[in-house]
Each structure stands twice: as structure tokens, then as C-alpha cells.
N, C-alpha and C positions, 0 to 999 in steps of 0.2 A: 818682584812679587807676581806671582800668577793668579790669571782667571779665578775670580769668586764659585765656587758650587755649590756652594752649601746655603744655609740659614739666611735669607733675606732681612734685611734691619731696616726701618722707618721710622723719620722721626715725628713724636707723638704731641711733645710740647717743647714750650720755647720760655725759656729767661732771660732777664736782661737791665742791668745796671749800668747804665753808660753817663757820661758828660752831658748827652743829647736829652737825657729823660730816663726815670726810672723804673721803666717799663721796656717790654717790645715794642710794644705799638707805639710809644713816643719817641723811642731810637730809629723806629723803620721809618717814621713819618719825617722825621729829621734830615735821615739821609735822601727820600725821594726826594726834599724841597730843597737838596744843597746848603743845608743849614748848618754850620761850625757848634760844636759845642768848645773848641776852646776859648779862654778867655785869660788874663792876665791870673798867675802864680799866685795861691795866698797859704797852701798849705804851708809852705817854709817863705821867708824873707826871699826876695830878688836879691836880693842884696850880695855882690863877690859871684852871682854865676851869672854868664854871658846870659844864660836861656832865661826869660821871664813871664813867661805863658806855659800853660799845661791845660790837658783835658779833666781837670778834676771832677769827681762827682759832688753835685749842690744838692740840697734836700734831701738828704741821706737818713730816713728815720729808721734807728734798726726796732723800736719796739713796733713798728709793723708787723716784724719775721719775727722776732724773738723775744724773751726777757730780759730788761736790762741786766739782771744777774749772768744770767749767759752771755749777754753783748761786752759787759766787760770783761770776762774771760776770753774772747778771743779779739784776735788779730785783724785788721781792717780787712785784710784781704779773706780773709775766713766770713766774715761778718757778709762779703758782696757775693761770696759765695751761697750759703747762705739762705741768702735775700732771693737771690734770683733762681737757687732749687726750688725756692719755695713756690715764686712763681710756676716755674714748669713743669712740676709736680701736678699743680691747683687745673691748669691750663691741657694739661695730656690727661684727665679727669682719671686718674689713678687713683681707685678707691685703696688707701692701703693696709685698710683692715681687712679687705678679703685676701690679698694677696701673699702670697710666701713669701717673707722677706730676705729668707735664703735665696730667692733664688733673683734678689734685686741687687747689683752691684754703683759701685761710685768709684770712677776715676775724672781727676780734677787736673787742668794742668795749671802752673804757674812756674814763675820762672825765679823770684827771689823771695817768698815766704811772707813772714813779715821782718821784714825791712826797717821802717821806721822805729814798727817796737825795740829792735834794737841800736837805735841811733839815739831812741831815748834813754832805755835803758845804759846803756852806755855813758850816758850824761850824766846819770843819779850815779853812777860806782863813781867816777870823779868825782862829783860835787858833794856826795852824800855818802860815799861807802858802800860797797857791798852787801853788806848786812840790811841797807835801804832800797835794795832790791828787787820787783815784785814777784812772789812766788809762783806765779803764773808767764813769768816772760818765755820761759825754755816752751812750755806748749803754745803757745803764742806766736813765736817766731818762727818753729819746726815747718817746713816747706807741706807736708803731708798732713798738716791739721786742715785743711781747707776740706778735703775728702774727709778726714776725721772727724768733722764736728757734722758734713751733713750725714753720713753712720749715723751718727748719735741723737741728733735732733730728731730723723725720721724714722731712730731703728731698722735702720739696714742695716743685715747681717749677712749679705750675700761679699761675693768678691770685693775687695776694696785698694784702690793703689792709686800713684800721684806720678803724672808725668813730669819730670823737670826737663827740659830742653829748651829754655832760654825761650826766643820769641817763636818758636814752633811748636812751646808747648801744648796750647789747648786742639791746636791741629791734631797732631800726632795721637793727646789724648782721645780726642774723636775716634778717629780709625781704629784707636787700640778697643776702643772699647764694643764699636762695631764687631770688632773680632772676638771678642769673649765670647760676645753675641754667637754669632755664628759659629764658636766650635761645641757650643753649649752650654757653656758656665756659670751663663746668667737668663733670665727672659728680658731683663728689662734693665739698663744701666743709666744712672745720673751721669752726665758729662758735661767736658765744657771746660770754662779754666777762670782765674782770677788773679788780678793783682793789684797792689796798692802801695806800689814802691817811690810814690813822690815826698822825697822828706832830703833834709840834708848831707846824708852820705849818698845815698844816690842822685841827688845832682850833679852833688860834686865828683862822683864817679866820671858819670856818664860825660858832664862839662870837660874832664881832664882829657879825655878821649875824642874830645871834638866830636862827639856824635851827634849832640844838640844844635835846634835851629837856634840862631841868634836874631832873630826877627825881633826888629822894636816898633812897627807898626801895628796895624790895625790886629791883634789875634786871631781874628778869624782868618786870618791870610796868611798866616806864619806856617802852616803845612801845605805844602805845594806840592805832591806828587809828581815826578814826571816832567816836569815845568824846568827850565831854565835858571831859572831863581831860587831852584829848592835848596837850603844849605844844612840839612840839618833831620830830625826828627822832634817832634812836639810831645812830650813825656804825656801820660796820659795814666790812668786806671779803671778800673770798674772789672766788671765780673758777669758771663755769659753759660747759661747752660742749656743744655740739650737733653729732653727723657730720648733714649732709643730703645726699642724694644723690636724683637724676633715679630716679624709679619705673622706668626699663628698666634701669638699671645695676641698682640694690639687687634687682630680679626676677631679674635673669643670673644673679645671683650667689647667688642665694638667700637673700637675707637676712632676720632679721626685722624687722619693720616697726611703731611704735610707734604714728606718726600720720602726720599729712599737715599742710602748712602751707601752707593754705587760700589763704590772702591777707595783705596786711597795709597801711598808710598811714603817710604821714607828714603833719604839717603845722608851721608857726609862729604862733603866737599876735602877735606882731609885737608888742608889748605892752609888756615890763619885760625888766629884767637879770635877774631870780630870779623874781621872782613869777606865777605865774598867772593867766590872764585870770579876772577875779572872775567871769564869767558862764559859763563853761567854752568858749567857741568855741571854740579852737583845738583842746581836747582832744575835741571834737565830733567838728570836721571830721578829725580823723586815724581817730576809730573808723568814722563812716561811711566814708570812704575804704577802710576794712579790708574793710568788708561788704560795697562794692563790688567789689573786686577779688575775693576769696572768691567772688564770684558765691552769698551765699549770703542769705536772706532775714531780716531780724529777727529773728522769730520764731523762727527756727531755734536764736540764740544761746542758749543754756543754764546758760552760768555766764560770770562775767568774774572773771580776776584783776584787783585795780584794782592803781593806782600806791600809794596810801594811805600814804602816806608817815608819818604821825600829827602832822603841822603841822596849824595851825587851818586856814590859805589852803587848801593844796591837797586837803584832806579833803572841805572846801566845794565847793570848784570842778571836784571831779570827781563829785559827786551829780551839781551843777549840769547837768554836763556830758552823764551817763548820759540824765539824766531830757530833754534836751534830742532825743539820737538817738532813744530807746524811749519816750519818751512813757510814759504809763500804766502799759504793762508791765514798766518801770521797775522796779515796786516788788515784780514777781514772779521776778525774777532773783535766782537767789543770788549776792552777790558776797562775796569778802575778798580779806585783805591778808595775804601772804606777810610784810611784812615786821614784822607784830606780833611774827614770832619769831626774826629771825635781823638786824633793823633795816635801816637803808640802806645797801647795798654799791654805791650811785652806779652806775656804768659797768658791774656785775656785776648791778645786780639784773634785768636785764630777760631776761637768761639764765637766771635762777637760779629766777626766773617762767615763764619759758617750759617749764623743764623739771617744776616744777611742775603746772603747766598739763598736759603730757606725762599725768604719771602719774593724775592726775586722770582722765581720760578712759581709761585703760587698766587700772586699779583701780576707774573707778565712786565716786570717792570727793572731796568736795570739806574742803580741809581751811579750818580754822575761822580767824576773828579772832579771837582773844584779847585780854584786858584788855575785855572790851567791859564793862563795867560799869553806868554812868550814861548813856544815850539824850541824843545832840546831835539837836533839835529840827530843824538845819538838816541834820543827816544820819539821813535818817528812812528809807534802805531795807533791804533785807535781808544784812545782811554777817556772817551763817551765825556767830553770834555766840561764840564760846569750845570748844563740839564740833563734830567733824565732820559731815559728814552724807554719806551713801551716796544716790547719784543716776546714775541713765544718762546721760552725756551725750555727745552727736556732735559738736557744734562748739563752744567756749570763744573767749572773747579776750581777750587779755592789755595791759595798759596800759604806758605809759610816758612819763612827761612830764618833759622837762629844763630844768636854768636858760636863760635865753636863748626861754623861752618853746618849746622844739624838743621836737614829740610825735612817739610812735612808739606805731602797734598792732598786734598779730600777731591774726590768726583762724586758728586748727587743729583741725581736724576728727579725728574717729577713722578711722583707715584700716578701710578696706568692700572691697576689691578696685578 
């Protein structure tokens, strides 16, 4: 991808549903203090899968955001979606009765729809027949209703589409939507991503696959990023969005301004159904493509969110990867991993990074890995180990790598005028 020149994007508000707290301010406060939101498994039985901790979301009221008539028509992950426009909507102070609503779009990523709905629904055709059915499961589980229902809720009639790309979805979704931005499309786009795929067919997916951690200790310790003892990933959910809007709209209008979103890449590993390129290519080539387009220079990058999943592969193969674009200086970059405390929310977490990322550069503050305990020899760089650490920083990039081999990276800078 080449150099950005056109339409400047910044982002205006922030949402956020997480494990940690169902706010931003109680997920950012979480993450600065090292604080786990996972905790042992209740949406489905432990019972038959190795994994028995997740990052669920507690205290989930949807008649906050909506009607319960509405709420039961959609899907959990439609619901945290949502929830948390609704915040960043309220928060980017987007009056949207004055505004065109043509010319307001929504792209959401996730990576499995709703999931559950259909491992329930699934249940009742066995148990109960077909005909006992609910009329509403088919919109429910449609991967594209999560952007489809915030259209509807807030009457947006501008641009509207749904990124699926597995755990790179709300990344990607990001960038994409910076670019609507910028070629014209829209002034102002809802983004960001959502998921809610902890339920019985996806455990047992993911269990079959050995991609889950089998940690029987204390939960909060069960995602290890980085760490020697990582075995696994900590299933997780919840639901992250971003307002972005064109710098002459968010100007007009007065708004405040958090960052800028600098540039961002994609690429394919071409590689495996799940696994990552053991040498980190593909996840190379998506970050250099960020810094390309960013127009901004290496040396500039100051912190990286990684993807760090706390698998053994992709812990590896994204050192690999770093050390491939930065060379040397590799090893002077602070990085961590968002997800040592709230686990993997797939389709959600590249949102949930991003805004991360946000406060990071707008507090000066980059928040720590935790679990870091025992030093993996094959991950020998700096991943800001269990505290935080207070840092200026101007430009950050955020990772994202999905099954299918599909990367996704954002570069956001601090807004300067």
C-alpha cells in the first residue's frame, strides 16, 4: 500500500465492552493496573473441554443501549455491539440530528456472527423439531447483522459492510473504514468489531484444535503472552468501537480529537488454515505496508500493540516477524499484549487494541504484559513485562493476525494539529 494523501481521519470517540469493565474507562483502568478480567468458564459447563476459564463479559445490561424487544432480537454479539456504538457515539458528542446520515457509514468486524445462537438453535431442531424454531435465528446469526442492527438503531443510511477476517477482523475493519474516509464516501464511520462466540460448538472447536490454554490455576494467570508457560489462548468476548471521522468534519464541528489513524496494511501468509508462517512473512509484510502507507518512518514507531495471542506458534512468529521489519531496533521497542488481560475476543480484539492503543498515546502510558514470568529464549524482546511504564509516544502500531493466515495492522499517531 502506498503513502496516504488524501483525507486525514481522527478518531473522535471510543466504545467498549470488555471482561475488564463495561466501559472504556474501566477496560483502560484495568489494563494500566495489570488487572485480568478472566475468570473461570460459566457460559457453557467446563465439563469434556480441557479449557475452563474465559474472558466473559459480567454485568451485561442491554436495556441500558436498547429495548428489550430489540435485545431479544438480536444476537450477543450484535447486542455488545451495539452497546458500545452507543457509547462512542454519546462520547465523539455527535449530534445526529443535525448531521446527514448519508453520509455516516458502519463497518463492524467479527469473525463468527452468532455462534451460540446457533448451537442453540441447533439443540431445539433435535430436541423440538424445526417448526420450534425461532423465527428470528437466521438474522441473529448472519455475521453482517452487528453493522446491520447499529444502521438501524441510529439510522445510518450512509455506506454500510462487515469485515470477516477471523482474528484480524476489527483491525482490518478499522483501516477499511479510514479509507472510505478518505476517498470520500462517508464523513464519519461507526467502527470496530464484536464477538461472542463462547458457547459449546466453539469450545469444542477450538479444544479440538489444541488452540486453547489448559490452565487449571489461578485464571488470572492462564494467558501468558510471550512467557514460557504460554500453552494456549484464553477464549474471551465483548465488543469495541471507534467514531472516525474526516479532520474537516470533526474541525466544523468542534470536536475533540484523540488521534489520528495514520496508515494501516494488510497481507496473506498464503501458508495454513490456522497457523502462522513460522518465519513471520506475512505478518512482516502487513506491518511494513502500515509504515508505508502512514508515510511514517521506522524509527518513528514507539510502541507496538502485538497480536500475542499466548500460543506457542504465534508468540514465536510474531518476534519473528517484528525483528524481520525493525531489524536491531527490534529489541528497543516496547511492545505488549492487550490480551494477557481480557484473553482472545477473535473478531473484537483488534478493536479493543486499537482503542487501547488510543489511550496509550493520549495518557502517555503503555500498559504492561502480564504473567510474564519465566523468559522464552525464542521471545527475547521487550514486552513491558507485568507494570506499566509511562512513555511519550507519537506514533504506535497495532497487530492483528487471523486463521487463514489474514494480517491486519493499524499505525496511529497522536493528533499535532
Amino acid at each position: 500500500m502506498t503513502k496516504n494523501t488524501q483525507n486525514r481521519v481522527v478518531v473522535t470517540g471510543m466504545g467498549a465492552i470488555t471482561c475488564l469493565g463495561n466501559s472504556v474507562e474501566e477496560f483502560w483502568t484495568g489494563l494500566k493496573n495489570g488487572q485480568s478480567g478472566i475468570r473461570k468458564i460459566s457460559l457453557v459447563s467446563p465439563d469434556g473441554f480441557p479449557c475452563s476459564v474465559a474472558g466473559e463479559i459480567r454485568d451485561f445490561d442491554t436495556e441500558e443501549y436498547m429495548d428489550r424487544k430489540e435485545a431479544r432480537r438480536m444476537a450477543r454479539f450484535s447486542q455488545f455491539a451495539v452497546a458500545a456504538a452507543c457509547q462512542a457515539i454519546n462520547d465523539s458528542g455527535l449530534d445526529l440530528e443535525k448531521e446527514d446520515r448519508d453520509r455516516i457509514g458502519v463497518l463492524i468486524g467479527t469473525g463468527s456472527g452468532g455462534l451460540p445462537e446457533t448451537d442453540q438453535q441447533a439443540e431445539v431442531r433435535v430436541l423440538r423439531g424445526v417448526r420450534r424454531m425461532s423465527p428470528y435465528y437466521i438474522p441473529m446469526m448472519l455475521v453482517n447483522m452487528a453493522s446491520a442492527n447499529i444502521s438501524h438503531m441510529f439510522n445510518l443510511t450512509g455506506y454500510t459492510n462487515t469485515c470477516v477476517t477471523a482474528c484480524a477482523a476489527s483491525t482490518q475493519a478499522v483501516g477499511e473504514a479510514s479509507e472510505i474516509i478518505r476517498r470520500g464516501t462517508a464523513d464519519v464511520v461507526v467502527t470496530g468489531g464484536t464477538e461472542a462466540g463462547i458457547c459449546e460448538i466453539g469450545m469444542g472447536g477450538f479444544s479440538t484444535m489444541h488452540a486453547l490454554t489448559t490452565w487449571d490455576g489461578d485464571p488470572t494467570k492462564a494467558s501468558r503472552p510471550f512467557d514460557s508457560g504460554r500453552d494456549g489462548f484464553a477464549p474471551a468476548e465483548g465488543g469495541g468501537v471507534l467514531i472516525l471521522e474526516s479532520l474537516d468534519h470533526a474541525r466544523a464541528r468542534g470536536a475533540r480529537i484523540y488521534a489520528e489513524i495514520a496508515g494501516w496494511g494488510v497481507s496473506s501468509d498464503a501458508y495454513h488454515l490456522v497457523q502462522p508462517h513460522p518465519d513471520g512473512v506475512g505478518a512482516a509484510k502487513a506491518m511494513d505496508r502500515a509504515v508505508e502507507n502512514a508515510g511514517v518512518e521506522l524509527d518513528e514507531i514507539g510502541y507496538i500493540n502485538a497480536h500475542g495471542t499466548s500460543t506457542p506458534i504465534n508468540d514465536k512468529s510474531e518476534t519473528i516477524a517484528i525483528k524481520r521489519v525493525f531489524g536491531e531496533r527490534a529489541y528497543d521497542i516496547p511492545i505488549s499484549s492487550t490480551k494477557s488481560m481480557v484473553g482472545h475476543s477473535l473478531g473484537a480484539s483488534g478493536a479493543l487494541e486499537a482503542i487501547a492503543c488510543v489511550n496509550s498515546i493520549v495518557d502517555g502510558i503503555i500498559h504492561p504484559t502480564i504473567n510474564q514470568e519465566v523468559p522464552d529464549p525464542d521471545c527475547d524482546l521487550d514486552y513491558v513485562p507485568n507494570l506499566a511504564r509511562e512513555v511519550d509516544l507519537n506514533v504506535v502500531m497495532s497487530n492483528s493476525f487471523g486463521f487463514g493466515g489474514q494480517n491486519a495492522c493499524l499505525v496511529i499517531r497522536k493528533f499535532t494539529g
